[in-house]
N, C-alpha and C positions, 0 to 999 in steps of 0.2 A: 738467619732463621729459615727453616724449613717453612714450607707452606701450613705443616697441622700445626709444629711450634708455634706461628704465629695466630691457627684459628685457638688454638691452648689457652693463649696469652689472652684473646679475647673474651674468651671463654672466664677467664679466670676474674678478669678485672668486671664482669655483670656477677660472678659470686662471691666479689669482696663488696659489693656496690649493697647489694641484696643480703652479703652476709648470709651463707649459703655455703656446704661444700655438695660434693658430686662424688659417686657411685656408679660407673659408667661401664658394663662389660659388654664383652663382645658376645659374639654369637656364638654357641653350642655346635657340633659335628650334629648332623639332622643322618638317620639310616635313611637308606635307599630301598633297601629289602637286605632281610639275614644279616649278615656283618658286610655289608658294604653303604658306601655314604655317600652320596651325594658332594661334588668338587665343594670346599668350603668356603664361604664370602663373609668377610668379618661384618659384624654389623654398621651399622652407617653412619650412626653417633659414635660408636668408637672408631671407625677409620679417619674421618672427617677432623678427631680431634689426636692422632695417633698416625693414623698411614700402616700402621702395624698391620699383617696378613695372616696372625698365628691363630690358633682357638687357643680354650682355656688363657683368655686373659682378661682382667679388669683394671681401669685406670681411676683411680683413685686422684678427687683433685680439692687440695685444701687452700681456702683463703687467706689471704697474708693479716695481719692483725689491724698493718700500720699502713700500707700500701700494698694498690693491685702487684707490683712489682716482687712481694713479698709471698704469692703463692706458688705454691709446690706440687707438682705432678709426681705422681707417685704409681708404678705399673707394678701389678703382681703378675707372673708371666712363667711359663715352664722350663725347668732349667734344662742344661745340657743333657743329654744321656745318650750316651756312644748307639748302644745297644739299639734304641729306640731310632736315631736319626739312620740308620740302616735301613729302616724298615722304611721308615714313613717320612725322612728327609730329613733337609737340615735344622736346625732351630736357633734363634739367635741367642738365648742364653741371659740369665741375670746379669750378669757379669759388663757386657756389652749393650746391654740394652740402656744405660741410659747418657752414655755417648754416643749412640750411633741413632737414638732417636730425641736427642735433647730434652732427658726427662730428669728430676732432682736426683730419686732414688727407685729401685728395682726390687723385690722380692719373690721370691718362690710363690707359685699360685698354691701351694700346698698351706702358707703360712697366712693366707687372705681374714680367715676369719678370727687369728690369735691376732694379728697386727689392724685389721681396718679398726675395731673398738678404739683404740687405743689414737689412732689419727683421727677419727671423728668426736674424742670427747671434748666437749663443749661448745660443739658445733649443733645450735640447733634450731636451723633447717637443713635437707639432705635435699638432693634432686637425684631421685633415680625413678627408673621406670616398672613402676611394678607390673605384673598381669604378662608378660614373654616368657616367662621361664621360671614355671610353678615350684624347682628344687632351690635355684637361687633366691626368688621372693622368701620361701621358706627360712632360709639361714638367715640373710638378710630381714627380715626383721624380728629372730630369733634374738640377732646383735641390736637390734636397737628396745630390745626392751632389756636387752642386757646394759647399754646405756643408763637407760631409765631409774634402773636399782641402781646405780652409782648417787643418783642425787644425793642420797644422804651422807656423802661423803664432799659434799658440797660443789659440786659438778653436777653445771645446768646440763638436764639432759633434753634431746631431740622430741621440739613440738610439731613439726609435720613435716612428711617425706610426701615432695614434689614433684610431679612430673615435668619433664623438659621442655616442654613444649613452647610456653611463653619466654624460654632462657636462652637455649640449648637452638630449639629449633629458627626460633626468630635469626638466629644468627646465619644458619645453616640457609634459610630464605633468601638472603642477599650475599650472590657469590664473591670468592674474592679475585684477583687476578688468574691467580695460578689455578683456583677451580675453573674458571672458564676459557682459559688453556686447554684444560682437561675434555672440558664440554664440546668447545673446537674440533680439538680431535675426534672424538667419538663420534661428531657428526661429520669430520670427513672421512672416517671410515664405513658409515653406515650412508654414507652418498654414493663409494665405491660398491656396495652391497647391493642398495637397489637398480642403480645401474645394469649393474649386472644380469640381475634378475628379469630386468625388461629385454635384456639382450640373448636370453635362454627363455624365454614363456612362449610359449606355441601349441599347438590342441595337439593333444597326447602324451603332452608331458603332463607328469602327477604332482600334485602339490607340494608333494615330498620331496621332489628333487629341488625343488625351490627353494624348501625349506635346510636342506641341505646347505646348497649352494651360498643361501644368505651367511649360515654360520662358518662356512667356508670361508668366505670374505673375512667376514669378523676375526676371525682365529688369524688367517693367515695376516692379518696386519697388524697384526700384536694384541688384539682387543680380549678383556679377560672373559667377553662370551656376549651371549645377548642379553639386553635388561631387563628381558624380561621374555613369555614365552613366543617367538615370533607367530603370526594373525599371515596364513597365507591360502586366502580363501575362492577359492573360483566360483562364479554362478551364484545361483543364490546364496550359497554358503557365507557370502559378503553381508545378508541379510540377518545374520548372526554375529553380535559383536565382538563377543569373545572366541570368537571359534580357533580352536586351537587342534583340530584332528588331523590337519591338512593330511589327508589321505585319499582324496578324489582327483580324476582325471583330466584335467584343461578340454573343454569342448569348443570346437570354432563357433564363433559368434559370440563367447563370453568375455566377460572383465575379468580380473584378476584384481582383488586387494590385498595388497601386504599390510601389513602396519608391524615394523620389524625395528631396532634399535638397537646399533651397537655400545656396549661398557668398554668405557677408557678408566683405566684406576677405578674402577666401580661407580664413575661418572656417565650419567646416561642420556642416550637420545633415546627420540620418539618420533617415527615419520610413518605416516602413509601417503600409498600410490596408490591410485587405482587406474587400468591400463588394457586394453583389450586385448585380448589371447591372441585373435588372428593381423592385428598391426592396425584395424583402423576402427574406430567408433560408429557404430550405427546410428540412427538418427536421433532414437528414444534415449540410447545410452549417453551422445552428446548433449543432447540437452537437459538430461539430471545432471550430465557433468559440470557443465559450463556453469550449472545455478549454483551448486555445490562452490566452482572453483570463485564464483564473484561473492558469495558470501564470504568465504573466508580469508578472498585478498583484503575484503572492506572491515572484519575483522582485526586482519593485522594495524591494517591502515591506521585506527584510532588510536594503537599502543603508544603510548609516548606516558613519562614521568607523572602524578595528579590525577590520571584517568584512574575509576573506579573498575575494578574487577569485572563486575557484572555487567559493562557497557561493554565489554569484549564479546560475551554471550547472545547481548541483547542486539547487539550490532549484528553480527551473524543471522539470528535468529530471524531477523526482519527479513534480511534479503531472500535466507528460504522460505520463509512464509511467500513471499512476492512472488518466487520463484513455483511454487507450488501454484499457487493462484494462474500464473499466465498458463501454466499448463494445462490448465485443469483440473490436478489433483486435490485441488481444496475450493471450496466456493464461499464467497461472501470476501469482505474488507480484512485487511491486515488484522485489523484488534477484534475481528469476530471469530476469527479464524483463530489464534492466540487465545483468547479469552476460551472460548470450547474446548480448548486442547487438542482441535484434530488434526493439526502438525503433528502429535506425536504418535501418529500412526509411521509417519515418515522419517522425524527425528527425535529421538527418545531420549537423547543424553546431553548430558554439559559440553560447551565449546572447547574448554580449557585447563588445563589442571598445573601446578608450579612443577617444577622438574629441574633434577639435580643428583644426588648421590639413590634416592629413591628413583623410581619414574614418577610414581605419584607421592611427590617431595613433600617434604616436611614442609608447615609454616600456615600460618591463620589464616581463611580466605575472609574474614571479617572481622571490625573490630567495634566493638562496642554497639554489637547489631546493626552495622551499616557493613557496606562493603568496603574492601580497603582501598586505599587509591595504591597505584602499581608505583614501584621508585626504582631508579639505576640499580642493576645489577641483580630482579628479579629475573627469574629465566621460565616462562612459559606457553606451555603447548598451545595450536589455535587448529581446532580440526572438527569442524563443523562435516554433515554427510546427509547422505540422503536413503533409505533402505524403503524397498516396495516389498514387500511379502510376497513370497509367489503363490499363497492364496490368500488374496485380498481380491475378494469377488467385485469390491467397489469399483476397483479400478479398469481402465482397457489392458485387454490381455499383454501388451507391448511394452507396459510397463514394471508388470511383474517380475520377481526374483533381480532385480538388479538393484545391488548394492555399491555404494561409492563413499567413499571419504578420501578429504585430502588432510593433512596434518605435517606442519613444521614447528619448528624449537624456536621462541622469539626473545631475543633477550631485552631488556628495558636499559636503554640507554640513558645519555644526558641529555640527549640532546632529540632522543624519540625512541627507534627501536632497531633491532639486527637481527637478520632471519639468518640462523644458523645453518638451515638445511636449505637454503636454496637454490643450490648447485643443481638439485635433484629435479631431473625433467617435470614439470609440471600443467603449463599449459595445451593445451588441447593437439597443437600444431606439434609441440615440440614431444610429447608422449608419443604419439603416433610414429613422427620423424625418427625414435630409437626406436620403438618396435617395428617400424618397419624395414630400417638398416638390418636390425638381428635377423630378421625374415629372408632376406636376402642373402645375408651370409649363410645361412642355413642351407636355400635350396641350392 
């Protein structure tokens, strides 16, 4: 079995369990401007349970009566066409599609809404996702009230269309070998990427050539792009989470943060660096750093199998408060400090987020109003940061406009945990130790 044949199989056997079939398409060609589109990335729940890379397709998946064993994948898909694959490529075709992806049977996507009724009658509950794609909800549940009129032909029809979330995604939450294979790679390609990028940052170079260079990397090692938009911010622009313009100047004496991620198979990482433009940290910048860098080793520290979610955060959390505190950015006790909320002048966001075929992955961070405990085969981010506003009058001038995060991929073992991205320069000594090799090669 292929690695989706067998997330398929898993798949199938919670919607014979649940009694339950599925409705699952991919994503639509999105324009760019005029008639031009934007590279296509199939959706995540349909690659996840498919590996397919085409638009225009939906995978149709029916439960077996008697056993899991007994359900059928069924892909509607676009057929050959001389003419067409000239223009815009190859296609794999009905015909082929369901040997060469271990599916039951294949159909024309042209024939989706005369053939789905007809597979979903008596099936009733559906999982599909409604609310993505306003033309398809549309047809789709045009058909299931077409459904519905069959009753009186003695054919139960469909009492509620499902979201995947508790089914689909639970699954999609705990990877399997070959997705973390996948994951692997992307983050030894996105360790090659920042590398890099500490071995090119110098004052005068613009964000943009960074931002370049990272997808550079990415491309050149086969990766289908970044995961997202890369974060390559210099100066205070660090002080901006999202910043995505990277179109400013590197100045001596500044940091540099990436927060950049290569896709493997649309498997993704998530890393930041943050690193100083001229090779060495200054005193103010070292010591946000160092607070930064011990919150979030002591973070990783507790991950292991049973730990609850929110001790990852809270874990963090403490140490930048402490860290804030010895410096004098905050005054009073840990829990007065926390209790006010005046940490979050300095840290505004969550420690962690699950990560996988999303960046910000599918799967419940809680269950039945508690937090979840973490199990083998979770995979997520731990990146705690510190940002001074460069007008925050509160503070001493020395502190302002310097932004810092560090962030690594942690996977939840059996046996505790494994830091994906650790190859990646990180410690104080050893950041410094690459940019200032790059500095030297340079002059």
């Amino acid at each position: 079995m292929s690695m989706y044949q067998e997330h398929r199989q898993r798949f199938l056997e919670v919607l014979f369990r649940e009694q339950m079939a599925a409705v699952i398409p991919t994503e639509t060609e999105k324009t760019r401007n005029h008639d031009a589109h934007y590279r296509f990335r199939p959706h995540s729940d349909f690659w996840y349970l498919t590996g397919f890379a085409e638009p225009e397709s939906v995978l149709v998946l029916v439960p077996g009566k008697e056993k899991a064993e007994d359900g059928q994948a069924i892909l509607f898909l676009r057929e050959r066409n001389k003419e067409m694959e000239i223009w815009d490529g190859k296609r794999l075709g009905v015909d082929d599609a369901p040997e060469m992806l271990g599916l039951d049977e294949a159909h024309p996507i042209e024939d989706l809404w005369k053939e789905l009724p007809n597979l979903l009658a008596g099936q009733q509950r559906i999982v599909y996702r409604s609310g993505h794609d306003e033309d398809f909800d549309w047809h789709f549940h045009r058909m299931v009230e077409g459904l519905r009129g069959r009753a009186r032909r003695g054919i139960e029809p469909p009492t509620a269309v499902l979201d995947p979330g508790p089914y689909l995604h639970e699954l999609r939450l705990h990877k399997s070998p070959g997705e973390l294979e996948c994951m692997r790679h992307a983050a030894r390609i996105t360790t090659q990427a920042h590398c890099a990028a500490m071995a090119a940052a110098r004052p005068g170079v613009y964000e943009y050539e960074i931002d370049a260079l990272l997808e550079y990397t990415f491309r050149r090692h086969g990766s289908t792009g970044p995961a997202y938009n890369s974060i390559v911010a210099g100066g205070a622009n660090a002080c901006i989470l999202h910043y995505i313009e990277n179109d400013q100047r590197l100045c001596e004496g500044e940091l540099l943060l990436i927060d950049a991620g290569a896709e493997w198979k649309y498997y993704a990482s998530d890393v930041t660096r943050t690193f100083p433009v001229s090779g060495t940290f200054s005193e103010p910048q070292k010591a946000l750093y160092e607070v930064v860098l011990r919150a979030q080793l002591a973070a990783i520290d507790v991950i292991r199998p049973g730990v609850a979610t929110k001790l990852v955060h809270e874990t963090a959390l403490h140490a930048l408060v402490d860290g804030l505190i010895e410096l004098g950015l905050c005054q009073g006790t840990r829990e007065e400090v926390i209790e006010s909320n005046a940490h979050r002048d300095f840290f505004m966001h969550g420690t962690s987020h699950w990560l996988g075929l999303d960046v910000h992955d599918q799967g419940a961070y809680t269950r039945g109003g508690e937090s979840r405990p973490l199990a083998p085969g979770m995979v997520l981010t731990v990146e705690p940061g510190l940002y001074v506003d460069p007008e925050n009058q509160a503070v001493e001038e020395r502190w302002r406009g310097i932004g810092i995060r560090i962030e690594d991929d942690i996977l939840v073992t059996d046996e505790g945990h494994e830091n994906l991205t650790a190859a990646i320069p990180k410690t104080v000594a050893e950041v410094e130790a690459a940019c200032q090799a790059a500095l030297e090669g340079v002059a």
